[in-house]
DRENDO-1510 file (C-alpha; in Angstrom, 1 decimal, always signed):
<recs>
REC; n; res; u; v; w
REC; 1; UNK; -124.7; -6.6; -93.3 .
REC; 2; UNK; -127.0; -8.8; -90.5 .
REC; 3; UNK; -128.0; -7.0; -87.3 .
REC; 4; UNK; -125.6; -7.7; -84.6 .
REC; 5; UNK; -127.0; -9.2; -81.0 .
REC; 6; UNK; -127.5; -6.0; -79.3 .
REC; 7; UNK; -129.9; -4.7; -82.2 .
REC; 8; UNK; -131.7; -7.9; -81.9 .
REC; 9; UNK; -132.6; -7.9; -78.3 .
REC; 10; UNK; -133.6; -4.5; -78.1 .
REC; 11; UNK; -136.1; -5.7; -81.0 .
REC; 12; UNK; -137.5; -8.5; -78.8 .
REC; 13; UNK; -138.1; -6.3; -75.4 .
REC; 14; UNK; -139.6; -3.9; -77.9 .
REC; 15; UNK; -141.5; -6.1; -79.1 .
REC; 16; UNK; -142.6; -8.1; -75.8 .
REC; 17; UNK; -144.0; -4.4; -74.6 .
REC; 18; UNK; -146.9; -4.3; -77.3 .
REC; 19; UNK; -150.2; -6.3; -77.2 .
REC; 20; UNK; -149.8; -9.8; -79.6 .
REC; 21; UNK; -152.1; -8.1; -82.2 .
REC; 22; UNK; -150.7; -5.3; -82.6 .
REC; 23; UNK; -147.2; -6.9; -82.8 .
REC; 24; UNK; -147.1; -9.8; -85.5 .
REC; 25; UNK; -145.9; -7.6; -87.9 .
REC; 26; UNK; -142.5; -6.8; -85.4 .
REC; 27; UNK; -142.6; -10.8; -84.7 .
REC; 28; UNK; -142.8; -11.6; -88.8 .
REC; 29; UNK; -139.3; -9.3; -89.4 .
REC; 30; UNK; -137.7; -10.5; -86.5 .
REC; 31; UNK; -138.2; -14.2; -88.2 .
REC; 32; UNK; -137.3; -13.1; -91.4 .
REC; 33; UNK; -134.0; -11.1; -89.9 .
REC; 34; UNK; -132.9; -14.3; -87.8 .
REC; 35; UNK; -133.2; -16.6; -91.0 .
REC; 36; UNK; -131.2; -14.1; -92.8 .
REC; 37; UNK; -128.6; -14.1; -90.6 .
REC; 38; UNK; -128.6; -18.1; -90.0 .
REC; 39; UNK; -127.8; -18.0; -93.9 .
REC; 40; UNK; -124.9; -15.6; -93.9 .
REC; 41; UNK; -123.6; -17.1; -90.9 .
REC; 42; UNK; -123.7; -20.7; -93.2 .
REC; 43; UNK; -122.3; -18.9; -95.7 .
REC; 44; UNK; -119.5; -17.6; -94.0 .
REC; 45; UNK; -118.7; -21.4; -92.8 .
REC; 46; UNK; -118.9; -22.7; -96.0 .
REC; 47; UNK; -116.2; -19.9; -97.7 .
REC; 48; UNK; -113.9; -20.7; -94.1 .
REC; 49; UNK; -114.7; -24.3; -95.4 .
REC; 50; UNK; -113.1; -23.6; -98.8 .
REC; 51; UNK; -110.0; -22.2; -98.7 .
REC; 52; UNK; -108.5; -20.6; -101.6 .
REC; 53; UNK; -104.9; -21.5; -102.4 .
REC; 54; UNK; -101.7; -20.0; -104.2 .
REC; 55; UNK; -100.3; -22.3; -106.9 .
REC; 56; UNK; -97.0; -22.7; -109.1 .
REC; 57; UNK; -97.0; -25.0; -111.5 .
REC; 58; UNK; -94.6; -27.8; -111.7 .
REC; 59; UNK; -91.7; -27.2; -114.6 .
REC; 60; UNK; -88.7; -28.2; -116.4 .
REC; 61; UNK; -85.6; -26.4; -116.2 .
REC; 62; UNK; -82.2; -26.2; -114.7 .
REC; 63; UNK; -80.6; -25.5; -111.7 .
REC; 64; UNK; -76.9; -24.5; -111.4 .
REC; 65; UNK; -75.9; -24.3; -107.1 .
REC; 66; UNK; -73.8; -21.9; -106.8 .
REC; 67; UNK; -71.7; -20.4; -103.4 .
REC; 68; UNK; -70.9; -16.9; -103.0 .
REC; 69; UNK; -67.7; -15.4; -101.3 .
REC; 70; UNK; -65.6; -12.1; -101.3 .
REC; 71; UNK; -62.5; -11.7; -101.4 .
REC; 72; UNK; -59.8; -9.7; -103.5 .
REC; 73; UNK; -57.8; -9.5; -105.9 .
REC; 74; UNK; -54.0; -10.0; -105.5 .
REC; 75; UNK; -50.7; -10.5; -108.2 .
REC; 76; UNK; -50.0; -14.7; -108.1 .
REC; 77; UNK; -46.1; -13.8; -106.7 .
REC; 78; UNK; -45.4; -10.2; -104.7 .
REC; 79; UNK; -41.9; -10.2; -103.4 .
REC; 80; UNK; -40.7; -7.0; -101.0 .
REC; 81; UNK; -37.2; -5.5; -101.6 .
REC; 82; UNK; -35.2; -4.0; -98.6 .
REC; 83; UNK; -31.4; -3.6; -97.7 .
REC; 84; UNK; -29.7; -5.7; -95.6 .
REC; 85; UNK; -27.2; -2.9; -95.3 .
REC; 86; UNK; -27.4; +0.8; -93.6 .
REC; 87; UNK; -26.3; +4.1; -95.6 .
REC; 88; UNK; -27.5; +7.0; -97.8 .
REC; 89; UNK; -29.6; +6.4; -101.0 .
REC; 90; UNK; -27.3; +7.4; -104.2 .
REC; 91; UNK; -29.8; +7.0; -106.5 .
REC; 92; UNK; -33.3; +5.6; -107.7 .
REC; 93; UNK; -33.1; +4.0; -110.9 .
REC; 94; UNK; -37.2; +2.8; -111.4 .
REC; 95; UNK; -40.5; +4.7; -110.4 .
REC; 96; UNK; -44.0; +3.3; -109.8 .
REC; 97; UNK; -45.2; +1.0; -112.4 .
REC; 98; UNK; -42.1; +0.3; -114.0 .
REC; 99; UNK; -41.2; -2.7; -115.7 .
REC; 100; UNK; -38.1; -4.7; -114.2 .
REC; 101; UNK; -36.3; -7.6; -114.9 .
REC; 102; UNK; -34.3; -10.3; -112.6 .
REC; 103; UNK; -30.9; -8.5; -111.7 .
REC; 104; UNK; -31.5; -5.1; -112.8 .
REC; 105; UNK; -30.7; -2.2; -110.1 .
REC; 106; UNK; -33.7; -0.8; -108.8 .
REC; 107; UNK; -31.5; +2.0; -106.5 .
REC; 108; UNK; -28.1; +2.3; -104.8 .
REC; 109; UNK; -26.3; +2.9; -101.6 .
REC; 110; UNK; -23.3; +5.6; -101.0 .
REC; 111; UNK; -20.7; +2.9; -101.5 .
REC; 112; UNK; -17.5; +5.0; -100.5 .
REC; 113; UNK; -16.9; +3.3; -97.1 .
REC; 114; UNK; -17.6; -0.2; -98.4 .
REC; 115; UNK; -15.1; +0.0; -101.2 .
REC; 116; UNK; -12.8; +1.5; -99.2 .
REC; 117; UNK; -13.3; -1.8; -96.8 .
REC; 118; UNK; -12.5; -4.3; -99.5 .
REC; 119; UNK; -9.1; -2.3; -100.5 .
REC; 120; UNK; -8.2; -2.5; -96.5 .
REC; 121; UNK; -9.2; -6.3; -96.8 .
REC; 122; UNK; -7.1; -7.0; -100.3 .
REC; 123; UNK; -4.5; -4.9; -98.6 .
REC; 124; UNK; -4.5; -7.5; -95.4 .
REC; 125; UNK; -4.2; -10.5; -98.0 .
REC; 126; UNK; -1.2; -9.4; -99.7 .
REC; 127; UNK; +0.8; -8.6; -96.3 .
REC; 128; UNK; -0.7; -11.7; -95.1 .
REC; 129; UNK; +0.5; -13.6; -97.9 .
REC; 130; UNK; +4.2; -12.2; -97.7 .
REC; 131; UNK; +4.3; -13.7; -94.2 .
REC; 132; UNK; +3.3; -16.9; -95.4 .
REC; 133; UNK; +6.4; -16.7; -98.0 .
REC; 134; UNK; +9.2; -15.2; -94.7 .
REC; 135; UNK; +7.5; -18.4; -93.1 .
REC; 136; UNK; +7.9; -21.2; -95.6 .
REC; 137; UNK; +11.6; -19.6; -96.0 .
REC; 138; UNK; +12.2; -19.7; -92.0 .
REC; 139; UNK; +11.0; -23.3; -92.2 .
REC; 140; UNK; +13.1; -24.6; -94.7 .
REC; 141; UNK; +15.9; -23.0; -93.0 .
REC; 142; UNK; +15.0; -24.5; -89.7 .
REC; 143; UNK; +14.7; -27.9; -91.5 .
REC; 144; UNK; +18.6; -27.8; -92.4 .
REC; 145; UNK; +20.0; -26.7; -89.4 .
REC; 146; UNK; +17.8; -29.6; -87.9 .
REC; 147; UNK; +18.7; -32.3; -90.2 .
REC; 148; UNK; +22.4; -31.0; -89.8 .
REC; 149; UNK; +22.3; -31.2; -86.1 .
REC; 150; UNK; +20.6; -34.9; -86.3 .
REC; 151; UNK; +24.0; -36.0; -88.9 .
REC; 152; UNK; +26.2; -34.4; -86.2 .
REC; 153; UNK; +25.2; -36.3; -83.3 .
REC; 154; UNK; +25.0; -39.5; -85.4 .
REC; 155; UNK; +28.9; -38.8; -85.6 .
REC; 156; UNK; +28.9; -37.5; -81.9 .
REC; 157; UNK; +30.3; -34.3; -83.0 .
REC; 158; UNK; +27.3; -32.1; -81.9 .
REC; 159; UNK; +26.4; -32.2; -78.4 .
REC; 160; UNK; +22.3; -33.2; -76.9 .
REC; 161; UNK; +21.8; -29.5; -76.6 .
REC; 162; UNK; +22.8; -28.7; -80.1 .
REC; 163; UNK; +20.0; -31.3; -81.4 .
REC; 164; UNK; +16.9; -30.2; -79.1 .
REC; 165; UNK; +18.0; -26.5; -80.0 .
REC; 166; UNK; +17.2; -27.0; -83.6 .
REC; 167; UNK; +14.5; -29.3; -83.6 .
REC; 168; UNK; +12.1; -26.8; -81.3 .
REC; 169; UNK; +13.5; -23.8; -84.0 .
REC; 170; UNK; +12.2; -26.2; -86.4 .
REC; 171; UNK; +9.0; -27.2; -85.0 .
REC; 172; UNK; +8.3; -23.7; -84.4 .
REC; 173; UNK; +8.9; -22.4; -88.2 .
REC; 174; UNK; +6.2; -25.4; -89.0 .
REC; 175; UNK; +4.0; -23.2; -86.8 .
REC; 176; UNK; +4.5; -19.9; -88.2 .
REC; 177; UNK; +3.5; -21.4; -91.5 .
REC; 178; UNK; +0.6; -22.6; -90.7 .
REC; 179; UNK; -0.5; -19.5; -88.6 .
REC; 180; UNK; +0.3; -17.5; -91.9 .
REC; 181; UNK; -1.9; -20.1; -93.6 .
REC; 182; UNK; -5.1; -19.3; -91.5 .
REC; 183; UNK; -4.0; -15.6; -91.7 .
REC; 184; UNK; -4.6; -15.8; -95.4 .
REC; 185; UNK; -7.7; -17.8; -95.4 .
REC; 186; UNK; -9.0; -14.9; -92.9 .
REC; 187; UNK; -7.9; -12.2; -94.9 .
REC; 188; UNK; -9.1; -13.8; -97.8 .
REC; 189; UNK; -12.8; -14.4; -96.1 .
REC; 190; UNK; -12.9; -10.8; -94.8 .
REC; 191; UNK; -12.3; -9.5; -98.4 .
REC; 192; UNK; -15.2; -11.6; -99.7 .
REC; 193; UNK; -17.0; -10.2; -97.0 .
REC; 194; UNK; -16.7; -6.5; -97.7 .
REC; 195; UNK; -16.8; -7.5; -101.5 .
REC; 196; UNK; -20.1; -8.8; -100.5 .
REC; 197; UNK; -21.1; -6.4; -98.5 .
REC; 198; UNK; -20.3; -3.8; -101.9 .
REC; 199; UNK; -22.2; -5.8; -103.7 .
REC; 200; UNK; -25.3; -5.5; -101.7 .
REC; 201; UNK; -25.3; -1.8; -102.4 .
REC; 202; UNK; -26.8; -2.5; -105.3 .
REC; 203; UNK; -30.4; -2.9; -104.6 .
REC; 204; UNK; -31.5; -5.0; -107.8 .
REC; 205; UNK; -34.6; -7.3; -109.0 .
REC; 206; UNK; -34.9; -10.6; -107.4 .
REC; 207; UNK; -37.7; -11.3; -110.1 .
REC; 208; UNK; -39.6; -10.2; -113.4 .
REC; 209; UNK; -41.9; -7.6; -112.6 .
REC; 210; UNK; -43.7; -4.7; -112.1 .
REC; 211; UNK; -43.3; -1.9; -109.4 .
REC; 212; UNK; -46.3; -1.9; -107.4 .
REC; 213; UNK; -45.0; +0.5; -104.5 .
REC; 214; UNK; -41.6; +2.3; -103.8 .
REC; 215; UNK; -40.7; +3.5; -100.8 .
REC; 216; UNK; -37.2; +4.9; -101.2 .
REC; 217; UNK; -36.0; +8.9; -102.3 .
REC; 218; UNK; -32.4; +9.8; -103.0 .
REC; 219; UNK; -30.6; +10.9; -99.6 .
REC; 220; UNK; -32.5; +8.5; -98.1 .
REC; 221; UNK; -30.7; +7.2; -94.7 .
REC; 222; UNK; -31.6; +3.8; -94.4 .
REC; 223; UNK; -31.5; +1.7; -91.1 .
REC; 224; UNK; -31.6; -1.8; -91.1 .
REC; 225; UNK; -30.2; -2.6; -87.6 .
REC; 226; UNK; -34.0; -4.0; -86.3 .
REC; 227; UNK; -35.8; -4.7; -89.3 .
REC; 228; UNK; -34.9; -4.4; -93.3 .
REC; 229; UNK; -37.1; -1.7; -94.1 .
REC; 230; UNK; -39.3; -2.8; -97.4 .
REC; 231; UNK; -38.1; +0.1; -100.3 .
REC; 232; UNK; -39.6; -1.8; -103.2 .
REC; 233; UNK; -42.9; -4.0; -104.1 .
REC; 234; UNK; -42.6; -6.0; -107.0 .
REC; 235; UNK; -45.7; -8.1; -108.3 .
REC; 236; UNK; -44.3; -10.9; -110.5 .
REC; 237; UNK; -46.7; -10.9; -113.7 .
REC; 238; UNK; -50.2; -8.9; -113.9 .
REC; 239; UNK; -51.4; -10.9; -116.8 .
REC; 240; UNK; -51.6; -14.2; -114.3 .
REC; 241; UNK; -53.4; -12.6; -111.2 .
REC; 242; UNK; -55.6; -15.2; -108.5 .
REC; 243; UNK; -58.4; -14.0; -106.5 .
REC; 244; UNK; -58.3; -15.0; -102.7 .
REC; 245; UNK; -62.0; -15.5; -101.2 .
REC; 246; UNK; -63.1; -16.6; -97.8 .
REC; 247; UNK; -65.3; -19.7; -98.0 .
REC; 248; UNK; -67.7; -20.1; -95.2 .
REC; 249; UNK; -67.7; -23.4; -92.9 .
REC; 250; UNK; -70.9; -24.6; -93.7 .
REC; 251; UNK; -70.0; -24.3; -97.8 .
REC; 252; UNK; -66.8; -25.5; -97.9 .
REC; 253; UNK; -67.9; -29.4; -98.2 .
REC; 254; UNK; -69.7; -28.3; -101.6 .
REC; 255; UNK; -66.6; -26.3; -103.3 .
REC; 256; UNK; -63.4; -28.2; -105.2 .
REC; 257; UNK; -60.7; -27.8; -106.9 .
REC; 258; UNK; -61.4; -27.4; -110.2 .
REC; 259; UNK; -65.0; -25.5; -110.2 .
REC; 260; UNK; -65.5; -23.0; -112.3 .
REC; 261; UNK; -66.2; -19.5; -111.0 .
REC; 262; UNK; -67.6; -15.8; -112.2 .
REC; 263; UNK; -66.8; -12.8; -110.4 .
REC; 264; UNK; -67.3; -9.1; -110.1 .
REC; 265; UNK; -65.5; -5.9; -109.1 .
REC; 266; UNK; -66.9; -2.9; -108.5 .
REC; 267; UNK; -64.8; -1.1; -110.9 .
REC; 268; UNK; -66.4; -2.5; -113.6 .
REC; 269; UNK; -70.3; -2.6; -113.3 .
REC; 270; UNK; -72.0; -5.0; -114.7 .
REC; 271; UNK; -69.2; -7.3; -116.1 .
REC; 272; UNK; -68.1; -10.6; -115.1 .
REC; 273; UNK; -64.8; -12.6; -115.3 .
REC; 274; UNK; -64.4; -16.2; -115.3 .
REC; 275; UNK; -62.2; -18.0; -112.9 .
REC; 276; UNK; -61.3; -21.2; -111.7 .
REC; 277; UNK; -60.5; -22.7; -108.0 .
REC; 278; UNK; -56.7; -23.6; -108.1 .
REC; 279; UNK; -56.3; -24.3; -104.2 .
REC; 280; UNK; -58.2; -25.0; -101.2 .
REC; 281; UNK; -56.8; -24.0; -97.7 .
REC; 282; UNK; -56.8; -25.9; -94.9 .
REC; 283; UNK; -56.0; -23.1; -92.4 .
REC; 284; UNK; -59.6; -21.9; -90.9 .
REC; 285; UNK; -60.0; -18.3; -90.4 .
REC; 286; UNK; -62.0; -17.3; -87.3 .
REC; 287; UNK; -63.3; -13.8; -86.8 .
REC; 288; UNK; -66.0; -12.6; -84.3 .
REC; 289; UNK; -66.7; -16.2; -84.3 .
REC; 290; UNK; -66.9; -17.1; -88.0 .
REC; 291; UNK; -64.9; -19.7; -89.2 .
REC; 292; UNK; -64.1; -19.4; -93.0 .
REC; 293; UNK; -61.6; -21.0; -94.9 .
REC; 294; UNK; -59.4; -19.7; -97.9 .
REC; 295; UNK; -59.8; -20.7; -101.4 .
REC; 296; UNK; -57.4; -19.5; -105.0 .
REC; 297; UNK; -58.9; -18.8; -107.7 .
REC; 298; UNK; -56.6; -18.5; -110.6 .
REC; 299; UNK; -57.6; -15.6; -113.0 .
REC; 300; UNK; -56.7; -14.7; -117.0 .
REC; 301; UNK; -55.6; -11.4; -116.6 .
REC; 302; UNK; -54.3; -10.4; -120.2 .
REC; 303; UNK; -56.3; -7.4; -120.7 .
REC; 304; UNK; -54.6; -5.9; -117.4 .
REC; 305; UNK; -58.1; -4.7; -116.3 .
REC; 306; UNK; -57.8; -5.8; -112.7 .
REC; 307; UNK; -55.3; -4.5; -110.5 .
REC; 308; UNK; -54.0; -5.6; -106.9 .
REC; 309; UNK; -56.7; -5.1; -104.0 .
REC; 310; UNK; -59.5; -4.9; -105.6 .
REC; 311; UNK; -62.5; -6.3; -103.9 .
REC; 312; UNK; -64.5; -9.1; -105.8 .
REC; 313; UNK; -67.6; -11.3; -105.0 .
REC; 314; UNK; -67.2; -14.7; -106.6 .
REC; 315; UNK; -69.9; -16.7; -107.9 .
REC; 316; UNK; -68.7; -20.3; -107.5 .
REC; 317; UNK; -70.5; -23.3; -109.7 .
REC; 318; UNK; -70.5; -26.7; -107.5 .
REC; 319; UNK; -73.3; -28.5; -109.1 .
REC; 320; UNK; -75.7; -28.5; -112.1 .
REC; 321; UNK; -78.5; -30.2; -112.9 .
REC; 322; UNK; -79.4; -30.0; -116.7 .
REC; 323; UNK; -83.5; -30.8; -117.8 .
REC; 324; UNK; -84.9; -31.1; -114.6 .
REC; 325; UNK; -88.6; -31.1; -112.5 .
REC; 326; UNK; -88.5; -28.2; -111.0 .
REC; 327; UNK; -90.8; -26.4; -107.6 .
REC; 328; UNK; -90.4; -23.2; -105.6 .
REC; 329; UNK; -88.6; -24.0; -102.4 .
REC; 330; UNK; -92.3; -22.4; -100.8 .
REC; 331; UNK; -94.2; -25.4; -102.0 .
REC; 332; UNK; -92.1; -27.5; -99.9 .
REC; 333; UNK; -92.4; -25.2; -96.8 .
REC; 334; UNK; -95.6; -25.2; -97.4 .
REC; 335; UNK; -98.3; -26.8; -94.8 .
REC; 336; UNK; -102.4; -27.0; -94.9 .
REC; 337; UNK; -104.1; -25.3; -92.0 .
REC; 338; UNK; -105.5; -26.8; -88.9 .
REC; 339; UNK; -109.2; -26.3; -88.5 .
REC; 340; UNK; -110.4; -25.1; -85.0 .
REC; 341; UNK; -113.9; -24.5; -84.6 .
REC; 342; UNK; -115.0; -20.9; -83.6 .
REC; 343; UNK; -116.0; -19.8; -80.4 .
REC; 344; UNK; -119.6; -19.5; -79.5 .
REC; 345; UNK; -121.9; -17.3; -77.0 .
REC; 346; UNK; -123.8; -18.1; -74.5 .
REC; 347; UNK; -127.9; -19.1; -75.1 .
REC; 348; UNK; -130.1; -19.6; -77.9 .
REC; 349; UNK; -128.1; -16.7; -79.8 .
REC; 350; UNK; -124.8; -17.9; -79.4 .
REC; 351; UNK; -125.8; -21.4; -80.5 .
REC; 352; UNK; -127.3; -19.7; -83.5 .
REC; 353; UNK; -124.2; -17.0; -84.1 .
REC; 354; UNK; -121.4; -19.4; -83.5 .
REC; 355; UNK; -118.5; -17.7; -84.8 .
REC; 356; UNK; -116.7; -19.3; -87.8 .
REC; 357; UNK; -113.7; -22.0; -87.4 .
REC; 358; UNK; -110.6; -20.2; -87.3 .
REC; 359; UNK; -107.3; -21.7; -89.2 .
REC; 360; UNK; -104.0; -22.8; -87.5 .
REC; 361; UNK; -100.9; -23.5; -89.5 .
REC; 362; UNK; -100.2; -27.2; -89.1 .
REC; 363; UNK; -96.7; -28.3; -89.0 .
REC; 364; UNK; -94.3; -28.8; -92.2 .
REC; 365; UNK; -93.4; -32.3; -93.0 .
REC; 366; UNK; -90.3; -33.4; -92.1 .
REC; 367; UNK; -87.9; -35.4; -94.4 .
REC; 368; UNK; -88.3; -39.4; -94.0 .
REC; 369; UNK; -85.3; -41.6; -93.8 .
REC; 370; UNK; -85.2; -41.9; -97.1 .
REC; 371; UNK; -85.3; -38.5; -97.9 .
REC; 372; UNK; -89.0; -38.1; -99.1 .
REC; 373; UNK; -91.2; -34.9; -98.3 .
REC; 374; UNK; -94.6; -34.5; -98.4 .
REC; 375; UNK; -95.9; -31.5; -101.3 .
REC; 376; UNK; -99.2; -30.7; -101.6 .
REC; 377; UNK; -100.9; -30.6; -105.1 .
REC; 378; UNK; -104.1; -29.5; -106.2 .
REC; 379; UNK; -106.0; -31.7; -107.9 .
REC; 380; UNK; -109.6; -31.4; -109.2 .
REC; 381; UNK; -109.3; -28.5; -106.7 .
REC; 382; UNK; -108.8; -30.8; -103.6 .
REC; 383; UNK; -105.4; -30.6; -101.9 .
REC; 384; UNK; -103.7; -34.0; -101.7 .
REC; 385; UNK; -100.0; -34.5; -100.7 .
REC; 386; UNK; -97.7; -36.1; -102.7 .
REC; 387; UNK; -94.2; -37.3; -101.8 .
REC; 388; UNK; -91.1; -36.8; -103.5 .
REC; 389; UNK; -87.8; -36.2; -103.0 .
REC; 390; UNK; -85.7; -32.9; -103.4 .
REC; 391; UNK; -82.7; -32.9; -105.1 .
REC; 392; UNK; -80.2; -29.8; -105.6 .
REC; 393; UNK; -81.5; -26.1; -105.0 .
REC; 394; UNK; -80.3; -23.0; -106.1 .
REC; 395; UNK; -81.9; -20.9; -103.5 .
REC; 396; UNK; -85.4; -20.2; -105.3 .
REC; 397; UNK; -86.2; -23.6; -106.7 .
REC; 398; UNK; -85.2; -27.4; -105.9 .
REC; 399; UNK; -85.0; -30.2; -108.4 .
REC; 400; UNK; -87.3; -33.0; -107.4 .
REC; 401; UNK; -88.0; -36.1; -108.1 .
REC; 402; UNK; -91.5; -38.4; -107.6 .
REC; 403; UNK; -95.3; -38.5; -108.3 .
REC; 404; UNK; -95.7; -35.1; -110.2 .
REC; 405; UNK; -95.5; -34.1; -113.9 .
REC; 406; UNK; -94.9; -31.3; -115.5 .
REC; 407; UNK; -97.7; -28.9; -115.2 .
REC; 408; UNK; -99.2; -30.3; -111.8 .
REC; 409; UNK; -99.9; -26.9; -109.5 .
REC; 410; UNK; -98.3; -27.2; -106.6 .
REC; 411; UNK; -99.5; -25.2; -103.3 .
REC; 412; UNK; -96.9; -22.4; -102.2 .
REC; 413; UNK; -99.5; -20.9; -99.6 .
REC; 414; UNK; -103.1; -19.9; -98.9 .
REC; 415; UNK; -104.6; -16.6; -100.7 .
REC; 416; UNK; -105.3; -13.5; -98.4 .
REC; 417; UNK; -108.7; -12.6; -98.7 .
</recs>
């Protein structure tokens, strides 16, 4: 290691304190340290002058771009069942997990008042009925004292009076039958009413299913005044499942219907299921400030191995290029130093000592109009950039395209010493 300055001086006023005789000796090692020193200090410039780099070398290969998102798992058609009516729960007819089809009774209500509503309502059609029959008969009677009355004044037998008499009993009895009418048509709605109403005890499948959740007991009061309580969760068909993923804002633009997917759940490690992007949502999501946007992925569920809810991270495939040049993306962020000189001291020793040049990182090309960006390629150990353009990148390395072959090393940084 060279003597620093302090070790030096204190060797000169040493050696300036002894006759010149008796002190070429000192003088001879001083000259002999300082040349040493001059060397290393050359030295050192020449090793800052030749920097040592960190390669890759240019290959063939492919890159598949690909956008995550998470999301889960969910049936392609869930329907809720509720009551539109209030009573007791008779009895529960299917249990968790149960296989249903379209129209079969899932539970029922205490029906005892209801049926006992629609004999009330038949009731009230027949005796509305039988007034429509007295009617009909009153009218026809009316009719031929009218027209009786009309041939008696034609002879001028029967007086003014006798004719207005029958005609408003006449005219009336065409009113009592068709207020019977309406009576009928409103006993015959309120019997298809309570008949409804009877039938919407039965709480049956509105699809073919599975039970996914059940909310109901037997003995069960059940209010539906404010809101239809949801007894029943029905998932259309677990063999046909899609998987719901939020897309972020700055992806969506790459992703279409159509691209092929793989995804995985943590329920089975290591594992992967293929899917494909049925629909694309228009709706954003914002959340804290993110804006996503929600895509469908339709999934083959036959196996039954996923079930509702689960969490997934999807895998989506939006471009691929097949037998391409490829670089590390750290070639192309990649930027040769700027030299700056080293300081110096002050006098004949820091003109002899000047420090050596120190390195600055210089900026990283930016891309032309055309697309090109400078890379930097080592060539018969001399750095020289190259254009070319970059093409698709699936995070690591980017496709390119320009003055390199395969095999040229490409600089990714500078070595650390």
């Amino acid at each position: 290691m060279p003597p620093s300055k302090s070790d030096i001086e204190a060797i000169v006023k040493t050696s300036k304190k002894r006759s010149p005789l008796r002190s070429w000796p000192v003088w001879l090692v001083l000259l002999l340290v300082l040349a040493g020193a001059l060397w290393y200090w050359r030295a050192a410039d020449a090793r800052q002058a030749q920097p040592s780099y960190v390669t890759a070398p240019v290959e063939r290969a492919d890159i598949v771009v690909q956008v995550t998102a998470t999301g889960t798992v969910e049936p392609t058609g869930q329907v809720e069942i509720s009551s539109e009516l209030s009573g007791t729960v008779r009895a529960v007819e299917v249990d968790f997990n149960d296989t249903v089809h379209k129209g079969q009774v899932l539970a029922l209500l205490d029906t005892d008042k209801l049926e006992a509503n629609v004999e009330l309502s038949r009731a009230s059609l027949v005796a509305a009925q039988a007034r429509l029959a007295d009617a009909r008969a009153t009218l026809a009677q009316r009719k031929d004292a009218y027209d009786r009355a009309v041939m008696l004044k034609q002879r001028n037998v029967a007086s003014e009076e006798n004719l207005t008499s029958a005609k408003a009993d006449y005219e009336r009895a065409e009113a009592a039958v068709k207020s019977a009418e309406a009576d009928i048509r409103v006993a015959d709605a309120n019997l298809k009413i309570n008949e409804t109403n009877l039938g919407k005890a039965c709480i049956c499948s509105s699809i073919d299913g599975v039970v996914l959740d059940r909310n109901v007991e037997v003995g069960q009061i059940v209010a539906s005044s404010l809101q239809a309580p949801v007894l029943f969760t029905l998932a259309a068909d677990l063999t046909k499942m899609e998987l719901r993923v939020d897309i972020d804002e700055a992806d969506i633009g790459k992703v279409k219907v159509g691209n092929a997917a793989m995804f995985t759940v943590e329920a089975y490690q290591g594992q992967s299921f293929p899917a494909v992007i049925s629909q694309l949502r228009y709706a954003p999501k914002t959340v804290e400030g993110v804006v996503t946007y929600e895509a469908i992925l339709s999934i083959d569920n036959a196996e039954l191995l996923l079930r509702p809810g689960m969490t997934a991270t999807a895998d989506i495939k939006v471009a691929e290029v097949r037998d391409t040049l490829v670089i590390p993306n750290a070639a192309l962020r990649y930027a040769p130093p700027a030299k700056v000189e080293g300081r110096s001291g002050s006098g004949l020793l820091g003109v002899v000592f000047k420090g050596p040049p120190s390195m600055s990182a210089a900026p990283i090309s930016k891309p032309g109009v055309d697309g090109h960006r400078d890379i930097w390629v080592l060539r018969n150990g001399v750095a020289v950039a190259v254009p070319v353009i970059p093409g698709e990148t699936d995070g690591s390395k980017t496709a390119i395209t320009g003055e390199v072959e395969q095999g040229d090393l490409v600089i990714t940084d500078l070595s650390t010493p």
